[in-house]
Residue, then its C-alpha position, 0 to 999 in steps of 0.5 A: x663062310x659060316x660064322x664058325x670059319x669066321x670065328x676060327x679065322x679071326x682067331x689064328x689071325x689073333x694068335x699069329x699076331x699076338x703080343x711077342x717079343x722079338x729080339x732079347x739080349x743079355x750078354x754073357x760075360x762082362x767085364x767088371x767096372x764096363x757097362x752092360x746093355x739089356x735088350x727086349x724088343x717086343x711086336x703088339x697085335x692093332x687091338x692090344x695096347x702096351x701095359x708096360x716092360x719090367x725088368x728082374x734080376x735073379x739072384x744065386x738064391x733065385x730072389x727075384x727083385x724088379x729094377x727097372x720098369x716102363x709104363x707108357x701111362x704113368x709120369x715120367x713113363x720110366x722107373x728104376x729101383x734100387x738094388x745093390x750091383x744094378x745101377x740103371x743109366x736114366x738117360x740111356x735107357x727106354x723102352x726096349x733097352x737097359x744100361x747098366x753102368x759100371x757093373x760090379x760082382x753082384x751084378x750078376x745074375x739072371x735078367x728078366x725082362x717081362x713085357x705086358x700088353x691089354x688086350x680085349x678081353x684080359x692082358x697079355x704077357x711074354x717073358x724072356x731070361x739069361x744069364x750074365x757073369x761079371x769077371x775080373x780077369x787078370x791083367x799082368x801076369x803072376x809074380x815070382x818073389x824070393x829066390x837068389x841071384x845064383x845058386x850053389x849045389x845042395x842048396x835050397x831054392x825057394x820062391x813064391x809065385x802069387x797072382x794078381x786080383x781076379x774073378x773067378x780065382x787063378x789056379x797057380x802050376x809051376x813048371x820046371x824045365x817045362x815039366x809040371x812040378x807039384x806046389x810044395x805049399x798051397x796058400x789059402x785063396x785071399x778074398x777081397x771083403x770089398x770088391x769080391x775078388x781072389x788072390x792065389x799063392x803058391x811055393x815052391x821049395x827044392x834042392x838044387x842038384x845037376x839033375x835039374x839043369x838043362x843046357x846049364x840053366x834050371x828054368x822055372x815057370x810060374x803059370x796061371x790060368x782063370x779056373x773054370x766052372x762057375x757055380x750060379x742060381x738059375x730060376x725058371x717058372x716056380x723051380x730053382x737049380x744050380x747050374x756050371x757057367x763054363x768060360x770059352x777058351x779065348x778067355x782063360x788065357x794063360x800068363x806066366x812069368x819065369x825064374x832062370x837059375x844058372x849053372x854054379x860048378x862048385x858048392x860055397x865049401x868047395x869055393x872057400x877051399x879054393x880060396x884058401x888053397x890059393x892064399x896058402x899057395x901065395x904065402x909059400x911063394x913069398x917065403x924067402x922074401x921073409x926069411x931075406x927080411x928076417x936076416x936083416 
């Protein structure tokens, strides 16, 4: 074998056993206020020596700012650094993983973990990133207010249906009989300056005519579904892009609460002339007590 094959050889064996990070896990969507765990496991070469593991978060704007970091070398080995959303457990994390305790909104973004080993000659170095979206999903269902317990004919119906707290906001749809109605009003989203979360309103403002009974009852629903389409920052390299995070179906499930008019045959008039009828009627029929009284 000549010094050539011998050099060839050493070098495929270097390359095939080079630094490489062999299992990385950053999950996809988290629930807001539970814990989050980063994974980075990585597999070194005999000759090299592990440098250290740093962890990046990337921001919508692609600022990259480090948080966490391991160096084998240094006392204590393990470091985190302050950043807002991004509150590293000491005690539960090392060298190959990460937790996040209590995430918030501006936890998310990209995660990168970058893991750093010395080799002879130079370093050597792997990197590998995902994205991670906070929710706040709803957890009861919308609310229906205003509204009488019964209705007359050619009388106004109205309602507000408002959802509670969430990220990404609720989209509101009335349905009627199962119909989708259009809102009549559409208030504005309520954004939490605290916890970032949205607060939907819709109305609803109809006249009560016979069309809109079915089976003697006019029934409506106030449906709200998660929207869809997350607009987030993605880094890669020296680029930037924005990119849609679409939300799997188990998790823009839809809550509903419903409002039950029942069927009133008469209008307010109509049953005030039914009154009166009625009090007319009892006045001729005790007629001739009167007159009997008034002869006396």
């Amino acid at each position: 074998m000549t010094w050539i094959h011998i050099f060839l050889l050493s070098a495929i064996q270097g390359w095939c056993a080079a630094l490489e990070i062999t299992h990385f896990n950053v999950p996809r969507f988290v629930d807001r206020k539970e814990d989050a765990v980063l994974e980075c496991a990585f597999g070194l070469q005999a000759r090299e020596q592990l440098q250290s593991v740093k962890w990046y978060h990337i921001d919508h704007l692609g600022g990259m700012r480090e948080f966490y970091s391991f160096q084998p070398g240094r006392n204590p080995p393990a470091k985190t650094y302050k950043l807002p959303g991004v509150f590293v457990a000491m005690r539960h994390s090392n060298i190959r993983r990460v937790l996040l305790r209590r995430v918030s909104l501006n936890t998310t973004g990209t995660y990168r973990c970058e893991v750093t080993a010395k080799s002879n000659p130079g370093f050597d170095s792997k990197n590998l990133q995902a994205n991670m979206v906070v929710l706040e999903l709803p957890k009861s269902d919308p609310v229906i207010s205003g509204g009488l317990r019964q209705y007359h004919m050619g009388e106004r119906l109205e309602l507000n249906c408002t959802s509670p707290r969430s990220y990404p906001p609720t989209s509101l749809k009335w349905f009627i009989n199962d119909q989708e109605h259009e809102s009549e009003e559409e208030f504005p989203l309520r954004h939490g300056s605290k916890n970032g979360l949205y607060r939907s309103r819709i109305g609803l403002n109809i006249t009560v005519h016979m069309n809109l009974f079915k089976y003697g009852k006019i029934r409506i629903e106030c449906v709200g579904e998660i929207e869809d389409g997350i607009i987030q920052g993605m880094s890669q390299g020296s680029s930037h892009q924005i990119e849609t995070i679409r939300l799997p179906e188990a998790l823009k499930r839809e809550r509903s609460e419903v409002f039950v008019v029942p069927l009133v045959s008469s209008s307010p008039n109509s049953q005030k002339s039914k009154i009166f009828c009625l009090v007319i009627t009892l006045m001729i029929s005790l007629r001739p007590s009167w007159t009997i009284l008034l002869n006396l």
